[in-house]
C-alpha positions in Angstrom: 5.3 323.2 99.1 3.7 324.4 96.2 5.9 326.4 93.3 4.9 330.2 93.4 3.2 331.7 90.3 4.5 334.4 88.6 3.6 335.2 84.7 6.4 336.9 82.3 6.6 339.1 79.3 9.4 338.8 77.0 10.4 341.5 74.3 11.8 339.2 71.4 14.8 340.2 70.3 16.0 341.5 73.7 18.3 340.2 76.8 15.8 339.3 79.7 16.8 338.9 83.0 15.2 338.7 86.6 16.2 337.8 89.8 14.9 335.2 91.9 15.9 335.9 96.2 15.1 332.7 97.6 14.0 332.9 101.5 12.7 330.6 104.1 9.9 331.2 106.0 10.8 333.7 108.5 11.4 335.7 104.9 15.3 334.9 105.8 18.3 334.7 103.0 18.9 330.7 102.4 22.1 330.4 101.4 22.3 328.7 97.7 25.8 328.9 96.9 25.8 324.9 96.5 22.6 324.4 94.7 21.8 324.0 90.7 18.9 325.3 89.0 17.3 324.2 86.1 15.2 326.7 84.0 13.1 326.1 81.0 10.8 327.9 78.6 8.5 325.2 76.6 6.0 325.1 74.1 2.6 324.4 75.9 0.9 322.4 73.3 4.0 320.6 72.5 5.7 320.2 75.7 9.2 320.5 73.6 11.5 322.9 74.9 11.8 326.3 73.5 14.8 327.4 75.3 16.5 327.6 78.3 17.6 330.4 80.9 21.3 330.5 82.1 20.9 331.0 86.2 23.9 332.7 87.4 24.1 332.4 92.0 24.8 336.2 92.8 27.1 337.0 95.6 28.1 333.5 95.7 24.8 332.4 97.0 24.7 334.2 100.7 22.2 336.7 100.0 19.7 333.9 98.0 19.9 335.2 94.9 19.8 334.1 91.3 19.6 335.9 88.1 17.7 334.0 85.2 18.8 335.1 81.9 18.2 334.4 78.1 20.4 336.3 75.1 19.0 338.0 72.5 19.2 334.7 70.3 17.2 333.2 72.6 14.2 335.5 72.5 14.5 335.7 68.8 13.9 331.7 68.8 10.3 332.4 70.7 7.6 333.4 68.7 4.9 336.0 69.4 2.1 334.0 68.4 3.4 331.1 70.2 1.8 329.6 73.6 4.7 329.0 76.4 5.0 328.3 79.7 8.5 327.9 82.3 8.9 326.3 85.4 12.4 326.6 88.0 14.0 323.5 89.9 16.4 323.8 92.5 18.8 321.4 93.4 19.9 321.6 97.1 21.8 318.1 98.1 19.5 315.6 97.4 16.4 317.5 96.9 14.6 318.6 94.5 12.6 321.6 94.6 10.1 323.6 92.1 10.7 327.0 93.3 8.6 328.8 90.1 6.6 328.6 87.8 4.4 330.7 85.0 2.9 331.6 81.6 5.1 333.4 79.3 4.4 336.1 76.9 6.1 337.3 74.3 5.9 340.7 72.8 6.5 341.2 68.8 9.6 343.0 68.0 9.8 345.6 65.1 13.6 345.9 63.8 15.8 343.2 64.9 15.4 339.3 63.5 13.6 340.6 61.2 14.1 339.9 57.1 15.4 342.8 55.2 13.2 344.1 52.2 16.4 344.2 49.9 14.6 347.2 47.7 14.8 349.2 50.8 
């Protein structure tokens, strides 16, 4: 099966986080508590790897659900001008799946990670 599409926007500077349910095809919970994920954001021109998200199973994996996360140090290390994509592998047993995958955009921030004017 194909990975589903699904573009993001990141504020820079910011925690993001989103959840992922994962179902089958009668649009049932599949139980992930055993699986791994793997979660990148990376430079499209590139390829290199920007940064990663931390996937944290919710509920111990009954209900399907993972939560994707980056800190605030990792938005700061993306750019606004910068061209990025992400992709998200699961690991169930012995297969591998690519569950997501997008283009990501980040918004500028105004305050934080920003220099200080030290006249100001």
């Amino acid at each position: 099966m194909l990975a589903a599409n699904y573009d993001i926007t990141i504020d820079r500077a910011a925690e993001y986080t989103f959840v992922l349910t994962i179902q089958d095809q009668a649009g049932t919970a599949v139980n992930i508590g055993s699986a791994t994920f793997y979660a990148d954001i990376r430079d499209v021109t590139s390829r290199r790897k920007a940064v990663s998200f931390t996937p944290t199973i919710l509920a111990s994996g009954a209900n399907g659900q993972v939560s994707f996360n980056l800190t605030e140090a990792n938005t700061l290390a993306l750019q606004p001008s910068g061209r990025y994509a992400y992709d998200i592998f699961m690991l169930r047993g012995t297969v591998m799946e690519r569950l997501l995958e997008g283009s990501v955009t980040v918004r500028a921030n105004i305050t934080k990670g920003v220099p200080v004017d030290p006249i100001s």
